[in-house]
C-alpha positions in Angstrom: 134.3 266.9 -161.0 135.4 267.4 -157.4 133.2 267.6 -155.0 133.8 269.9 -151.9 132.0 269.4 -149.1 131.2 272.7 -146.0 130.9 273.1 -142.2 128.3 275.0 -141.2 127.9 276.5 -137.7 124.5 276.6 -136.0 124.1 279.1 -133.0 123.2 282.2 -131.6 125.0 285.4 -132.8 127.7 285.8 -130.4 128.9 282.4 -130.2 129.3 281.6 -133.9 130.4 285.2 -135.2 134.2 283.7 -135.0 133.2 281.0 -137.0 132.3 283.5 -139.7 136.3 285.0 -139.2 137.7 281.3 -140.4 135.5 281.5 -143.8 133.0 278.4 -142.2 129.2 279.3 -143.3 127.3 280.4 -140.7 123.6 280.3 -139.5 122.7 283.0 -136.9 119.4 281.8 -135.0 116.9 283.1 -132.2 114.7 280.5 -132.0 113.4 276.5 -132.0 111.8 277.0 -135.3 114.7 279.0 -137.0 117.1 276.1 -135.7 115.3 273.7 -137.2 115.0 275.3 -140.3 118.7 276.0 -140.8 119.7 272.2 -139.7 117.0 271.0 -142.5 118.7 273.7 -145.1 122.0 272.7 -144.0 121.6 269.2 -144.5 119.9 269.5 -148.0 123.2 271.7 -148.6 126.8 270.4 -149.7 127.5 270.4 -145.8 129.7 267.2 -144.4 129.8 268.7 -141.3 127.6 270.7 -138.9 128.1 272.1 -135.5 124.9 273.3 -133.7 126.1 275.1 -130.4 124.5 273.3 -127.2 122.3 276.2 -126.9 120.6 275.8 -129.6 120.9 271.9 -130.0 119.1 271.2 -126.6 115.7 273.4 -128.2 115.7 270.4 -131.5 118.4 267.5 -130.0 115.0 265.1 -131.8 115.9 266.7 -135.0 119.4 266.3 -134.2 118.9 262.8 -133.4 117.1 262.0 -137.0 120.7 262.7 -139.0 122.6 260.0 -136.1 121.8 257.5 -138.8 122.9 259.0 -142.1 126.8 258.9 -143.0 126.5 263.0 -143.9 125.9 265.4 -142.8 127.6 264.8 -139.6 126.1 267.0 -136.7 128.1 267.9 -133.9 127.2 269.7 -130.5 129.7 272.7 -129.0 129.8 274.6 -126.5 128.2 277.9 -127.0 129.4 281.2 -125.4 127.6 280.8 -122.2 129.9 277.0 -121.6 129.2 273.5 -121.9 125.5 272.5 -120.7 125.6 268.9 -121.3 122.9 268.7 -124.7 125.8 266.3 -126.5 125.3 263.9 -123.7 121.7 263.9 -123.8 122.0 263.1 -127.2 124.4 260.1 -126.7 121.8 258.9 -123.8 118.6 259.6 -126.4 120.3 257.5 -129.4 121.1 254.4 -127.0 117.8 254.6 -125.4 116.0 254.4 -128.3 118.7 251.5 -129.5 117.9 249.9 -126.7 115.1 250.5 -124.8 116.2 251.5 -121.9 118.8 254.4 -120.5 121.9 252.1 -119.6 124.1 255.7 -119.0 121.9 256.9 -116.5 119.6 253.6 -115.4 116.5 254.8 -116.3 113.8 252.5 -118.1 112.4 254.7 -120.8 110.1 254.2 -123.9 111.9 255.1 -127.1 
């Protein structure tokens, strides 16, 4: 048997309603706790890939951060309809801080 794996888009309304167009499941949110729900659904899902829209991803990037180390689902960040506001590149900083130990992007000390 052949399994197929999704993409699922993560995002408020107007910036994922074109997803919907090109046949790629879609989660409409409108708030931290509804994002978080639909990344958990999505990953227990058949999803390989998931795009949370920066938006969205800078309200949960620590739930973002907890499927870094897991070959699927892959989640992405994109720009939402408002433009890019920089949440994948806190993420990048957040995953090599807490590798480690200290923010070597930016030159911060942090805890992780």
């Amino acid at each position: 048997m052949l399994l197929m794996h999704k993409i699922a888009v993560i995002g408020d309304e107007g910036s994922i309603m074109g997803f919907r167009a090109l046949g790629v499941d879609t989660f409409a949110v409108a708030s931290p706790t509804e994002a978080a729900e639909a990344l958990r659904s999505a990953a227990r899902g058949d999803f390989a890939i998931i795009y949370v829209t920066e938006g969205v991803a800078s309200d949960i990037i620590d739930i973002i951060a907890e499927y870094s180390h897991r070959p699927l689902p892959v989640v992405l960040t994109i720009p939402d309809s408002s433009g890019k506001r920089g949440a994948a590149m806190e993420k990048i900083r957040r995953t090599v801080e807490r590798a480690l130990g200290a923010d070597i992007l930016f030159g911060k000390e942090g805890n992780a």
